[in-house]
Structure formats: C-alpha cells, structure tokens
C-alpha positions as CSV (number, residue, x, y, z in Angstrom):
1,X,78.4,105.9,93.5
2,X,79.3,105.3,89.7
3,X,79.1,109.0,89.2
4,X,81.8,109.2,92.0
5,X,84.0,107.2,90.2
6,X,83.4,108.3,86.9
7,X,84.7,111.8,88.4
8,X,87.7,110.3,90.2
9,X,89.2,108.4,87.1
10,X,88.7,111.8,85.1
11,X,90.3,113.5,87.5
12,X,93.3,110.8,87.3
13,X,93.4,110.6,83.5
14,X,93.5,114.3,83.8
15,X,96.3,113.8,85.8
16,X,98.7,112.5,83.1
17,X,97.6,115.0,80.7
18,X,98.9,117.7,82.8
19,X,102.4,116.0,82.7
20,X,103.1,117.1,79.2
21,X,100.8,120.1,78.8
22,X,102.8,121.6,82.3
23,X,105.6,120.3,80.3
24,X,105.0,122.2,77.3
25,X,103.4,125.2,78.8
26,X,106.1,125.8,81.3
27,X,103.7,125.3,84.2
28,X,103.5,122.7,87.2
29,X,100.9,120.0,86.8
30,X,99.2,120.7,90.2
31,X,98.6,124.4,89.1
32,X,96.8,123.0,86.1
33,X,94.9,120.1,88.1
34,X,93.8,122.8,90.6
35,X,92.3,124.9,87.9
36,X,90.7,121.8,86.4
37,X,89.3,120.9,89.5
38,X,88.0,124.7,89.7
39,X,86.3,124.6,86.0
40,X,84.8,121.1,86.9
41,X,83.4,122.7,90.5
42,X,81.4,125.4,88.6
43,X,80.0,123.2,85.5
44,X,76.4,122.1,87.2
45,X,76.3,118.9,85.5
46,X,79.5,117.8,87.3
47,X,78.1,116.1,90.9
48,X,80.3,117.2,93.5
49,X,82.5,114.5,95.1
50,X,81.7,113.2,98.4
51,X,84.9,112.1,100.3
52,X,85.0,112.2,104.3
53,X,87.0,115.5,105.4
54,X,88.5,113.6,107.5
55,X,90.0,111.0,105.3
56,X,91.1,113.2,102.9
57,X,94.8,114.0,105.0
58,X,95.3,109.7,106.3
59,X,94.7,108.9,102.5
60,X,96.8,111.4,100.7
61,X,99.4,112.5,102.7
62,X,101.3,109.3,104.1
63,X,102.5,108.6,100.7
64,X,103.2,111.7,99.5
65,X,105.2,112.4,102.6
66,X,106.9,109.0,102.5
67,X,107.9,110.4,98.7
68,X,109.0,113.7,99.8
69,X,111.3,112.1,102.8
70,X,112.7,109.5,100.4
71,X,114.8,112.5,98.6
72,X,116.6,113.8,101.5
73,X,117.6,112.3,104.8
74,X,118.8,113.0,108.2
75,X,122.1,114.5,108.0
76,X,120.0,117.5,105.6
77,X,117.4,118.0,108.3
78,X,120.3,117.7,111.5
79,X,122.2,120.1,109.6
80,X,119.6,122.6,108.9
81,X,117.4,122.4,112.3
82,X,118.0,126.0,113.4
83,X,116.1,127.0,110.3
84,X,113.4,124.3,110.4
85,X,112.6,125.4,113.8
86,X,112.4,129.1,112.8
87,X,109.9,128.1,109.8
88,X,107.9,125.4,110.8
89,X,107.6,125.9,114.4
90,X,108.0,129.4,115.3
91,X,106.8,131.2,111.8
92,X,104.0,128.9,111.5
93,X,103.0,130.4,115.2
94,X,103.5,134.0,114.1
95,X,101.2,133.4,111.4
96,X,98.4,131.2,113.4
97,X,98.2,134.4,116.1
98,X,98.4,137.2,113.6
99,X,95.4,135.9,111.1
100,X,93.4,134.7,114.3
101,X,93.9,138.9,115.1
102,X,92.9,140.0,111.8
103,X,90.6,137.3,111.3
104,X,88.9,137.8,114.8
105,X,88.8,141.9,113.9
106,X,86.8,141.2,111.0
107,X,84.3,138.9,112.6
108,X,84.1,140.0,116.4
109,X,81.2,137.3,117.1
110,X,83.4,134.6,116.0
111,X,85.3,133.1,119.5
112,X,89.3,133.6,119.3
113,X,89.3,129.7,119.5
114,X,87.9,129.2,116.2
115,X,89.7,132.5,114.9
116,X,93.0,130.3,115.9
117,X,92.2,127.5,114.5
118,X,91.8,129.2,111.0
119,X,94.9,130.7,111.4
120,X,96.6,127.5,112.3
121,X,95.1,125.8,109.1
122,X,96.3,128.3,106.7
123,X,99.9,128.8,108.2
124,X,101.9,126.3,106.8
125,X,103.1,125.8,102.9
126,X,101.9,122.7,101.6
127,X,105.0,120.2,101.4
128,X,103.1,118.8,98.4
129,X,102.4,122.4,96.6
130,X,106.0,123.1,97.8
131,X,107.6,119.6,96.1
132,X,105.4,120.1,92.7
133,X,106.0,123.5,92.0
134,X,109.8,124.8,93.5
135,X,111.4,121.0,92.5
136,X,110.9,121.7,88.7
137,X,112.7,125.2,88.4
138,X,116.2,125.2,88.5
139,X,116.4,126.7,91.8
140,X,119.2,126.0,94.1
141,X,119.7,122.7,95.6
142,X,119.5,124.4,98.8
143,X,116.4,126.3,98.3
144,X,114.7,123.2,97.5
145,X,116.0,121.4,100.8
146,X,115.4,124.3,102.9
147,X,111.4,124.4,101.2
148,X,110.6,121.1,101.8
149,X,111.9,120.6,104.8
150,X,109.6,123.5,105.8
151,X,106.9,122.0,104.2
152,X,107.5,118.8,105.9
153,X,107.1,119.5,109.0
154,X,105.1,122.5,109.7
155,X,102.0,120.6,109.4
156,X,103.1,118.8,112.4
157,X,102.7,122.2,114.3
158,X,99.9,123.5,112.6
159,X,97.7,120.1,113.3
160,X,98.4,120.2,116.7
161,X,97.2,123.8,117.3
162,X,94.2,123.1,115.1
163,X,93.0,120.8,117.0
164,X,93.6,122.2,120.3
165,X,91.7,125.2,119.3
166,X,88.7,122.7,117.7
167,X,88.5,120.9,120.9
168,X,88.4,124.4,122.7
169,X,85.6,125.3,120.7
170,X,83.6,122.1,120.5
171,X,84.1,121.1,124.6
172,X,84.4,125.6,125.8
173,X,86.9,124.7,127.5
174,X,91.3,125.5,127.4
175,X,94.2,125.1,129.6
176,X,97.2,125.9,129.0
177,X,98.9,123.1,130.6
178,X,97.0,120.5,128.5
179,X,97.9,122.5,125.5
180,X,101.5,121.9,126.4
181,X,101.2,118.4,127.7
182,X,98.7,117.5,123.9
183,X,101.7,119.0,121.7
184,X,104.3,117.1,124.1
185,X,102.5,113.8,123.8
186,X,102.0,114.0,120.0
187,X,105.6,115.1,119.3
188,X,106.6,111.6,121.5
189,X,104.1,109.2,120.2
190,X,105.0,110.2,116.6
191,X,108.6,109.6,117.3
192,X,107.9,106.2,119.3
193,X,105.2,104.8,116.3
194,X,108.1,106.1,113.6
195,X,111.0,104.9,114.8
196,X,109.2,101.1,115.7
197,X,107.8,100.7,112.9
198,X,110.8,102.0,110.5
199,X,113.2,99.2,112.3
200,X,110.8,96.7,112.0
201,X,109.7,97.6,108.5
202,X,113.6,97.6,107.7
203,X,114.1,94.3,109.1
204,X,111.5,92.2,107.3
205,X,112.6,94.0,104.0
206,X,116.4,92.5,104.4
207,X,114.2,89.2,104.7
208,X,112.1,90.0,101.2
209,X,114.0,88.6,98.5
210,X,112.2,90.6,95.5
211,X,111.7,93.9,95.2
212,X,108.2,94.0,94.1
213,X,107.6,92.5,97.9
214,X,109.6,95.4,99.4
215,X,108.6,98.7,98.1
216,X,104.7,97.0,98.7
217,X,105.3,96.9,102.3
218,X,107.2,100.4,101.6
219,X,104.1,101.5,100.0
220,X,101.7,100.0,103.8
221,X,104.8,101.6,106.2
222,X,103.7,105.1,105.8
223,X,100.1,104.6,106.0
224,X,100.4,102.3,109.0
225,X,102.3,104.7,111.1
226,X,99.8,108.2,110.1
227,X,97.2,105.8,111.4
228,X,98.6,104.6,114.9
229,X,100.0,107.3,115.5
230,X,97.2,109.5,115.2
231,X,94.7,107.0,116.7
232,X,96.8,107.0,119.5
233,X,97.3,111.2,119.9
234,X,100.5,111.4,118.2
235,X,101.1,113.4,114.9
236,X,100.7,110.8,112.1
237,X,102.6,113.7,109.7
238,X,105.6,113.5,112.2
239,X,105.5,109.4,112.6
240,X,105.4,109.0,108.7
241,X,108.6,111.6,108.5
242,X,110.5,109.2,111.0
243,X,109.5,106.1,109.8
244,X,110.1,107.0,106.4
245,X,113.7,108.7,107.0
246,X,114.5,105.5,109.5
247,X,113.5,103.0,106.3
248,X,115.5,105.5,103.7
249,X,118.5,105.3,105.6
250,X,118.6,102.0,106.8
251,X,117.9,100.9,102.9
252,X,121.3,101.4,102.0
253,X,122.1,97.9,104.1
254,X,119.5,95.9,102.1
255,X,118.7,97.3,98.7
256,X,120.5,96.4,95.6
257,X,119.7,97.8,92.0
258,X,116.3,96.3,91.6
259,X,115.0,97.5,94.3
260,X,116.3,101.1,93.8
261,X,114.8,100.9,89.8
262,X,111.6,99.4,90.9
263,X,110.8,101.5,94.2
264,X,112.2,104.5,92.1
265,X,109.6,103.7,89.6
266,X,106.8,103.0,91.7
267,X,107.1,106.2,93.8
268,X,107.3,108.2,91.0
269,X,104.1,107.2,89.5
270,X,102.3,107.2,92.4
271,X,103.4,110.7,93.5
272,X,102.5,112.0,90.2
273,X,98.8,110.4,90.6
274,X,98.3,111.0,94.1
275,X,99.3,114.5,93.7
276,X,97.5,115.3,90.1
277,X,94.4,113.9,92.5
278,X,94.7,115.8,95.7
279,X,95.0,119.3,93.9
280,X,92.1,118.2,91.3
281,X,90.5,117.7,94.6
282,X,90.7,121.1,95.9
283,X,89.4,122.8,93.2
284,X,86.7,120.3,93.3
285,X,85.8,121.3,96.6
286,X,85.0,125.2,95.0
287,X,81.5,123.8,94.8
288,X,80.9,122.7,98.9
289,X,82.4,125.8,99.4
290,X,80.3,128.0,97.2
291,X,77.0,125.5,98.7
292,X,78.0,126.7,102.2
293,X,78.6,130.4,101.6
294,X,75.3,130.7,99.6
295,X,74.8,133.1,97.0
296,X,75.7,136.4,99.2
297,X,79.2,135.0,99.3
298,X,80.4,138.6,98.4
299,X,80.6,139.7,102.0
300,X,83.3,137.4,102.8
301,X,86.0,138.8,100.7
302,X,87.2,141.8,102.7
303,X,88.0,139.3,105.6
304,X,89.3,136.6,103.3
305,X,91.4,139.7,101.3
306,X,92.7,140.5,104.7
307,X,94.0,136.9,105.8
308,X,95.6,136.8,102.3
309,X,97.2,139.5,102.8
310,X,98.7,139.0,106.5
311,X,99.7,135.2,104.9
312,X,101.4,136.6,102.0
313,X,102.7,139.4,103.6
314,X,103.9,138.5,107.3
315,X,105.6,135.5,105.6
316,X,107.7,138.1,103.2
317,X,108.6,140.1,106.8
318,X,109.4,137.2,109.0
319,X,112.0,136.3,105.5
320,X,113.5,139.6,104.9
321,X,114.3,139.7,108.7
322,X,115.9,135.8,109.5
323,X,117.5,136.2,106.6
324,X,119.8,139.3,107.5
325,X,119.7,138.5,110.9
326,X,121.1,135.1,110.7
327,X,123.0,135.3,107.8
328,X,126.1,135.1,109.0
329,X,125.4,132.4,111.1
330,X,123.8,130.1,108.2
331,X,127.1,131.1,106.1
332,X,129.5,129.5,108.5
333,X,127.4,126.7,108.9
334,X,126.7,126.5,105.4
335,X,123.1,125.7,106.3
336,X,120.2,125.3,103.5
337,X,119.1,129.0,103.7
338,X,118.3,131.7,101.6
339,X,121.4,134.9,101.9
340,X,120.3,137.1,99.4
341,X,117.2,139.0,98.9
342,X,116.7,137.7,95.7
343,X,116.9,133.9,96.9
344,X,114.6,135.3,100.1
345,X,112.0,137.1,97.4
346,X,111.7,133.2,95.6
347,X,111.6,131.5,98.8
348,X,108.9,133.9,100.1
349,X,106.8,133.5,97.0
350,X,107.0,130.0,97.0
351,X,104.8,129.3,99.8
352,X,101.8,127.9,98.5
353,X,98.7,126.6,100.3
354,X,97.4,123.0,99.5
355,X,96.0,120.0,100.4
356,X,96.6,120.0,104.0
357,X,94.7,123.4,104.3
358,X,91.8,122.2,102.4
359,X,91.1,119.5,104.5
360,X,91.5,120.4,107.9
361,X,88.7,123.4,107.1
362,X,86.6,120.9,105.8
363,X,86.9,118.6,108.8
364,X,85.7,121.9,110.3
365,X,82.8,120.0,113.2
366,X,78.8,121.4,112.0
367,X,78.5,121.7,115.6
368,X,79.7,122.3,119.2
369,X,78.9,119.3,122.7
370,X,76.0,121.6,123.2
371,X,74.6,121.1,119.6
372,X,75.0,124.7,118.6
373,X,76.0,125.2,115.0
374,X,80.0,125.7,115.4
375,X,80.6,129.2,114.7
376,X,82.1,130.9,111.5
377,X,82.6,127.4,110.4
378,X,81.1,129.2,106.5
379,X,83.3,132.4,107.2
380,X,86.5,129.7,108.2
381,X,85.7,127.3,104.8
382,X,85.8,130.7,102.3
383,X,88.4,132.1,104.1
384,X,90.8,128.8,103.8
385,X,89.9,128.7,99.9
386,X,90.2,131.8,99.5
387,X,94.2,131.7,100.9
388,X,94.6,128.5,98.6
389,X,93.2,129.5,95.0
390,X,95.3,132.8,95.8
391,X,98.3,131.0,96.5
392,X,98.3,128.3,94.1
393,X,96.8,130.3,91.1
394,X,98.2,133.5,91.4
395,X,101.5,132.7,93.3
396,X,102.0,129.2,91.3
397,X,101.7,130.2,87.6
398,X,103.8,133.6,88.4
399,X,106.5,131.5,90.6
400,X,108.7,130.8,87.1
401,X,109.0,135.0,86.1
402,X,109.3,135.4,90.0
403,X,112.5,133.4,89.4
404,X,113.5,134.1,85.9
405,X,113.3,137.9,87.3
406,X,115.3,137.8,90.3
407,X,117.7,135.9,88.4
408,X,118.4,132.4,91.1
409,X,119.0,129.3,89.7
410,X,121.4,126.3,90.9
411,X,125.0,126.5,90.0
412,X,125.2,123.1,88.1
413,X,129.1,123.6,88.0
414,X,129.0,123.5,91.7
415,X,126.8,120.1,91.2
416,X,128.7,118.8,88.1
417,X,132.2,118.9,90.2
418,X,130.3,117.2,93.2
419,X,129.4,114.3,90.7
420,X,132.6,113.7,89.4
421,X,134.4,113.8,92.4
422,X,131.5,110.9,93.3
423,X,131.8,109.4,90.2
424,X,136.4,109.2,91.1
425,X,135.5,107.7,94.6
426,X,133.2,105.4,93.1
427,X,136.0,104.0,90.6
428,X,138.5,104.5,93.3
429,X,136.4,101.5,95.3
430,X,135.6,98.7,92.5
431,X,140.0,99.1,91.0
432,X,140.4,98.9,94.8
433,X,137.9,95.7,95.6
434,X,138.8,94.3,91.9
435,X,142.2,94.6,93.1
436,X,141.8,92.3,96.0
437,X,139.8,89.8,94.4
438,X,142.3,89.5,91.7
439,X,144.6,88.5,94.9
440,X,142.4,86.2,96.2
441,X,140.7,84.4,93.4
442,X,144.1,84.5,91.3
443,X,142.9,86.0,88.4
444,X,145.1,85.9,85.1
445,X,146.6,89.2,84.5
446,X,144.9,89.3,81.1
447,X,141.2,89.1,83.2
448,X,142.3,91.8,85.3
449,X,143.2,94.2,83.2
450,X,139.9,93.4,80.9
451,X,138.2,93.8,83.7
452,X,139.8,97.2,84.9
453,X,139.6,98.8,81.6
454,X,135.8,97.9,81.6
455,X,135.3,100.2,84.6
456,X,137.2,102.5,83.3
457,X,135.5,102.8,80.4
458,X,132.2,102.8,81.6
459,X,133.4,105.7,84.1
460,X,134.4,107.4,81.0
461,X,131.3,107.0,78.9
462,X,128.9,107.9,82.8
463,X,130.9,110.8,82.8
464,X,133.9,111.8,80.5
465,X,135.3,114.4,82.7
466,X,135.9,112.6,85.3
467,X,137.9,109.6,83.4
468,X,141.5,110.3,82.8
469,X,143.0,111.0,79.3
470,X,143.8,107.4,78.5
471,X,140.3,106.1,78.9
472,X,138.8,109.6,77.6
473,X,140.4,109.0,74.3
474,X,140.1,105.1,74.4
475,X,136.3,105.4,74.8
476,X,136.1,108.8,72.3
477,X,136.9,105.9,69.4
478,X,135.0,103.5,70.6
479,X,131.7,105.7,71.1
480,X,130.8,105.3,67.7
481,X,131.8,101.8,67.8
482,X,129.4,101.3,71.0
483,X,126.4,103.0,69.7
484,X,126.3,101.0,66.2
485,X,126.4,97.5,68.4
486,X,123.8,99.4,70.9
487,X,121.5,100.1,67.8
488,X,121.9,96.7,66.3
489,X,121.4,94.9,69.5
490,X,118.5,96.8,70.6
491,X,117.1,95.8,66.6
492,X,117.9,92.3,67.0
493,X,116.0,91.7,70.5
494,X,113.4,94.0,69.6
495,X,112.7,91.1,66.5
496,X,112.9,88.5,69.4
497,X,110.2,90.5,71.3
498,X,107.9,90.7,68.3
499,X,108.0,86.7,67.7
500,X,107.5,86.1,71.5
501,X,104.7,88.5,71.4
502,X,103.0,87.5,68.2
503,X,103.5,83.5,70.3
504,X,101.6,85.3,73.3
505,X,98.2,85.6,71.2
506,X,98.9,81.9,69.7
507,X,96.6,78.9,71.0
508,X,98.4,76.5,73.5
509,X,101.6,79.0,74.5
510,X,100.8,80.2,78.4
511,X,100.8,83.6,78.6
512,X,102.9,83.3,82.1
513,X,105.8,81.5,79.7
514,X,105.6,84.2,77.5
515,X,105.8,86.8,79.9
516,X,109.0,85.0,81.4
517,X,110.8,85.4,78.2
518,X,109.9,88.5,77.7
519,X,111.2,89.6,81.5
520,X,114.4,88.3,80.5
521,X,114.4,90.0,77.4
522,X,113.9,93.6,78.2
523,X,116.8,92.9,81.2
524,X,119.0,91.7,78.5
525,X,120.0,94.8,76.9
526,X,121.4,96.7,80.2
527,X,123.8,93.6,80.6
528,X,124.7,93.9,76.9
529,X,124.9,98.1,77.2
C-alpha cells in the first residue's frame, strides 16, 4: 500500500514540475505527465498502480467537468447546439460504427458487440486533453468554446453506447427498443439528478456566509450528482454538466468577491492536480496493458494502426464536410464553429484521446454471465492505448506548429474592444448608483465628486483606453505617484508581517492570534491599492 502512495505523490509532485517545464518548453503539462507516466510504466522497479477501472471516471471526472463547465455557461451551449449535436452526438456515432467495421475486419472472431463498444470508447476527444492542450494556444475564443463543448458532452454519448454494447456482450442479448429506451432514461435521470441538486446546492450556498464553506460544498456537488445519477441509470457526465451550469449561473445572485478569488483559486489548483494525475495515470497504465498483451504484442498493431487511422482520419472528413456545408448557416448565426480550412485543420487535430478512453477499456468485464473469458478484451485494451499515446504524443506535442502553421490565432482587438466596452458599462453603473446614493444619503458635493473621480481613476489605471481624456491624463501623472506609495506600502506591511511572524515562533503568542493578524494583513494592501 505505501508503494501505492509513494507512486501517487510522485506522480503529483511531478505534476507541478510540469507547470513550468510546459511553460518553458512550449508544451502542455498533460503531454509531459503522459510521457512521465509512460517512462515510469516501462522502468521494472516502478510497481504498477492498482486503482479500480471503475473508479477511475467517478473520481476524476466530476471535478474536472465541474472545472470545464464553470468557464462557459448556457447561453454558449443554447447558442451553439446545432454543432454540439453534430459532434458529440452524431460524429461520435459515425466514428463508434466505422472502427467497430474496421476493428471487426481485422478480428472476425471478435462479436460486433464488443467491436462496438471499442469504437464507442475511443470516439470522443477527451474534454480534459481538449481543456489542457487547445486552452493554452492562442486560438480563437470560439474554437475553444466549440472544443470543449464537444468534449463535454460526447462522453455522455459514448458511455451510453459502451455500455449497451458491454451488457450485449456480457448477458448475449440486444434489443433495439431497450437501446433506445437505456439512452432515453439516462439523458432524463441526468437532467432530473442535475438540475435538483444544482438548486438545492445553490440555495444553501446563499445561506453560507464564508466562502471557504461554499466552494467546499462546490467542491461535493459534482461528485454527488456523477454518483446518483449513475447509480440510478442516468449519465453521471451529463448530471455533473447541469448541476454544474445550474450552480455557475445561479452564482451570480450569491457570490461576492471572496467567493469568486477563493473558488477561483481552489479550482485552479485542483484542476491542475487532478489533471497532471489523470494523464500520469494513463501512461501508467502502459504496464497492465503490456502484462495483458504479453510479449507477442506485435501482432496487434496492424488492427490498432487501422483504428488510428479511421479515428484520425474520419474525424478530418466529417470536418472538411460540416464545415462547408453549414458554413453559411454558422455565419449568420455567428455560432462557435470553425469557417475556414485552416481553423477546421486545428480543430481536426485537436482531438485528443484521454482519460475517459483509458478507463472505460479497462473497466473492460474478464468475463461474460456464462463465465467465458469476454472476448478481445487484450485486442480492445491495446487497441484503446494505442489511439491514446498516438493522439496525445504525436497529435499533442505537434498541436502548437499545427497552429503556428496554418496561421489561426484569436483576434485580441476583437477581445480588447469587447473589454472596454465592458469595462464603460461597468463605470456607466457605479456614476449611475453613486449618483443615487449621493441623493439619498445627501452626500456633500466635495464626497461625491472624490468619490467619482476614484472610479474613474481606477477605470483608467484597469484599462486606459477605455477612460476618457480627463482621467487618462489625470491618472498618466499620478502613475508614478501610485506605484512609489504601492512599493512603499507593500515595504512597510511586509516589516509588519516579518515581526508578526518572527511573534508566531515566540513562547506564549497562539499561533491562531497570529494567523488572524496576519489574514488581515495580506487583505490590507488591496484596500490600500
């Protein structure tokens, strides 16, 4: 068991590493994790890791799903749904039927059943590969939407055909009918378990007075509603989506500042752990795939080069053809979609495999209701791995010259004159509610205009351009002014620190007093600033 842990905390301290060498490098963390987890699988003195297939998706993907869904909202998915059908529903059943085809081709004695449910688990992009890799280049907002949005919720199609086609396999029996009726039921349980527990989660947080107490239960939500909803048939990918979009919308009626730097905070580590972990994992996972296959391993690759191949390429076809097809149509709806063949060339190549493919094939059953072993499971494991470690290490280091080639990136003036027309409405309402309260409360007209100029100064040093003249020049001769009280300030608390610090390790002084002070301390700047 200690060797267990041992493995897991190196593969977390490995985890921040990859933040600056990715950084440095030019490459995404969960590209190098992935290869990390690949060197570690083939070193024999590394025990492999032992986690339960089938807690591998309720333990990783609530939160990073929760994570995903926190940066967009409904509107972006209500706006787009004509192109996350097309992706996650329809494309991810293109795919499922053309690799079960191939896959089925290459390994006749294999039943279609199981050939399905390999093509179901390697159909959709991983929303986390998607998030880590396509989120940190420069690409169009739009592209980025559009990706995760796929990635989001074509697993919630994928799962349901995988395990159709696993219970066809495992019980030898299918009907169509219950097909249809499973994938009805899941879709409506999902919703149902989301939506309930979204309200109430949203509810008792207006009740929370600290933010600490908040983004906790924040952190339970989405692992609460992956695990009734899927204990109860639904999708728990699907119910985690809704409950996490319910509880990101209805936020704006109860969060204030603290619980927006806090829960900002908080997400952000634990997405950069949980991810760094999951992709460490799957290269981990080289080694139970290499102990299944056995040393005459070789004889899978022209099947797994194939299913590569149909991945890769159907997904480039099925592009190249919405895109010009439906072009016209996304235009006028200004919809989140690729409309040039170089956006639709980046799009196609970022679709990367991940965690979600990894651990449906190794929830793969041993065996069938008649205690036969269940067949192709080895042929279905290297397969799956085989799509992955392409997709991730060949398609995830390349993904920057992909896009430094075909020359897409975001239009930041686009995005700068967005922000200050939001930065203008934002002044527009605090001179129009510091108006009122001047009314009300009767302020002097010295306090007023203090108090006007102070927004409009902070407008101006936020974001110069959208200040007008008077407060861009007022605040160009104060800037220097500003950042010599800033330094100072920050040198004078930072000598208050030190003495409450160096009282922290003195006999007699609580700790708990000292860490009061100190709370108050580090606060104290952004009121001064």
């Amino acid at each position: 068991m200690h060797h267990q842990l041992e493995l897991i905390f190196l593969v977390l301290f490995a985890t921040i590493l990859a933040q600056p060498l990715g950084k440095r490098i030019g490459q995404a963390p969960a590209v190098l994790m992935t290869a990390f987890g690949c060197v570690l699988a083939l070193i024999p003195a590394v025990p492999e890791i032992h986690i339960d297939p089938e807690l591998i998706l309720p333990l990783v993907l609530p939160p990073l799903l929760y994570a995903s869904a926190r940066r967009t909202s409904w509107r972006q998915f209500a706006e787009n749904w004509g192109a996350i059908t097309m992706r996650a529903v329809v494309l991810v059943i293109v795919t499922t039927v053309a690799v079960a085809w191939v896959f089925h081709r290459f390994y006749p004695d294999v039943p279609i059943g199981a050939a399905i449910a390999l093509g179901a688990l390697v159909a959709p992009p991983d929303p986390v590969a998607v998030s880590a890799l396509a989120g940190k280049l420069g690409l169009p907002r739009r592209l980025v939407a559009v990706l995760e949005g796929e990635g989001l919720f074509n697993d919630v199609t994928a799962i349901v055909i995988y395990t159709v086609a696993i219970q066809t396999v495992v019980t030898g029996t299918f009907s169509a009918w219950h097909v249809a009726l499973d994938f009805l039921l899941s879709a409506l349980v999902a919703i149902a378990v989301g939506l309930f527990l979204g309200w109430a989660g949203s509810n008792i947080m207006k009740r929370l007075d600290e933010a600490t107490w908040q983004v906790a239960l924040a952190l339970l939500l989405p692992f609460a509603a992956y695990g009734i909803a899927d204990a109860r048939g639904g999708s728990g990918v699907l119910a985690v989506l809704v409950c996490a979009l319910y509880l990101t919308d209805a936020a704006t009626d109860f969060s204030d500042s603290s619980y927006r730097i806090v829960g900002d905070s908080f997400w952000e580590i634990t997405e950069m752990l949980v991810t760094g972990f999951a992709f460490g994992l799957i290269g981990l996972e080289l080694s139970t795939v290499l102990g299944a296959t056995g040393p005459d391993w070789g004889r899978f690759l022209g099947g797994a080069a194939a299913v590569v191949a149909v991945v890769v390429g159907l997904r480039l076809v099925w592009l190249l053809a919405t895109t010009f097809t439906f072009r016209g149509w996304w235009r006028r709806r200004d919809a989140d979609e690729p409309y040039t063949w170089r956006e639709t060339v980046v799009t196609w190549w970022a679709g990367m495999r991940g965690v979600a493919t990894v651990a449906l094939a190794l929830a793969v059953p041993l065996t069938t209701d008649s205690g036969a072993a269940f067949p192709g499971r080895t042929e279905i494991l290297f397969t799956a791995f085989a799509v992955v470690l392409f997709t991730l290490l060949l398609q995830g280091p390349t993904l920057p010259s992909v896009v430094r080639a075909t020359g897409v990136h975001a239009n930041t003036e686009d995005e700068r004159q967005l922000e200050r027309q939001l930065w203008t409405r934002v002044l527009n309402a605090e001179l129009a509610r510091l108006k009122q309260l001047s009314t009300t409360e009767d302020l002097p007209d010295e306090v007023y205009h203090r108090l006007r100029d102070t927004f409009e100064h902070r407008l101006a040093q936020a974001d110069p351009e959208a200040a007008d003249e008077n407060a861009r020049l007022t605040t160009d001769r104060t800037l220097k002014l500003t950042k010599t009280m800033r330094r100072v300030t920050n040198e004078v608390v930072d000598a208050g620190r030190a003495e409450a610090l160096a009282a922290r390790r003195e006999p007699g002084v609580p700790p708990d007093v000292v860490d009061r002070v100190m709370r108050r301390l580090d606060l104290r700047p952004n009121s001064m600033g």
